[in-house]
N, C-alpha and C positions, 0 to 999 in steps of 0.2 A: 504494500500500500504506500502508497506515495502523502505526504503533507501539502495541502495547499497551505499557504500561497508558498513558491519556488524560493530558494535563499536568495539570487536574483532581486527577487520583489521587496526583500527585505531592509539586505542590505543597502547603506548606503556610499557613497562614495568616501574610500579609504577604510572603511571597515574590512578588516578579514574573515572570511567563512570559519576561522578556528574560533575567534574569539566568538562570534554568533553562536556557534556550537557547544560554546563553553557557558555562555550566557543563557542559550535554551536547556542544555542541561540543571544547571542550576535553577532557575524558574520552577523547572517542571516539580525538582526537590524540596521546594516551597510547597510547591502546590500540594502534593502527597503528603507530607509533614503537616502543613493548614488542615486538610481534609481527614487525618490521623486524629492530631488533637480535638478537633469538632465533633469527632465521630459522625463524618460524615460520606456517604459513597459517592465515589466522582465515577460518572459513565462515563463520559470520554478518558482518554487517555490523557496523563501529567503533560506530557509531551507537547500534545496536539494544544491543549491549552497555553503552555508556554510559546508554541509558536504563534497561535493569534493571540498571543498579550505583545509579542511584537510586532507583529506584523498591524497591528491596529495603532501600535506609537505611546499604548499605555508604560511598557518597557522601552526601554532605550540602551545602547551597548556601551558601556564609557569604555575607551584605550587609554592606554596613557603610554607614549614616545618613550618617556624617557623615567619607566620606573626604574632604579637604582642608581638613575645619575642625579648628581647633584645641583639644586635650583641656580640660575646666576643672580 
C-alpha cells in the first residue's frame, strides 16, 4: 500500500527525505503513545496519520545546518 500524499508533495525545498522520514516516524510514536495513554483505539495507522499531520502543514520539519558547530 502506498501513502498519499507522495514525499514529493510534502516536502519542501531543501528538506531531505531522511529527515521527513525521521520526522514521520517520530509523529506516528506520539500518536501511538497519545492513543496508549487515553486508552484509546486509533483505526488508521500511526503512520498514515503522521503523514497527513504533514502533509496538511499542522507539522513542520525543522533542520538545522549547522548542529554541533558553533554560533558566530
Amino acid at each position: 500500500m502506498m501513502l498519499k500524499p507522495s514525499i514529493s508533495q510534502i516536502l519542501k525545498e531543501g528538506e531531505s527525505c531522511y529527515s521527513l522520514v525521521i520526522a514521520i516516524a517520530k509523529r506516528a510514536r506520539e500518536i501511538s503513545e497519545e492513543a496508549e495513554e487515553n486508552h484509546e483505539i486509533i483505526v488508521e495507522k500511526p503512520v498514515q496519520l503522521a503523514v497527513e499531520d504533514f502533509a496538511s502543514g499542522k507539522y513542520e520539519i525543522v533542520e538545522s545546518d549547522k548542529i554541533g558547530q558553533p554560533e558566530d
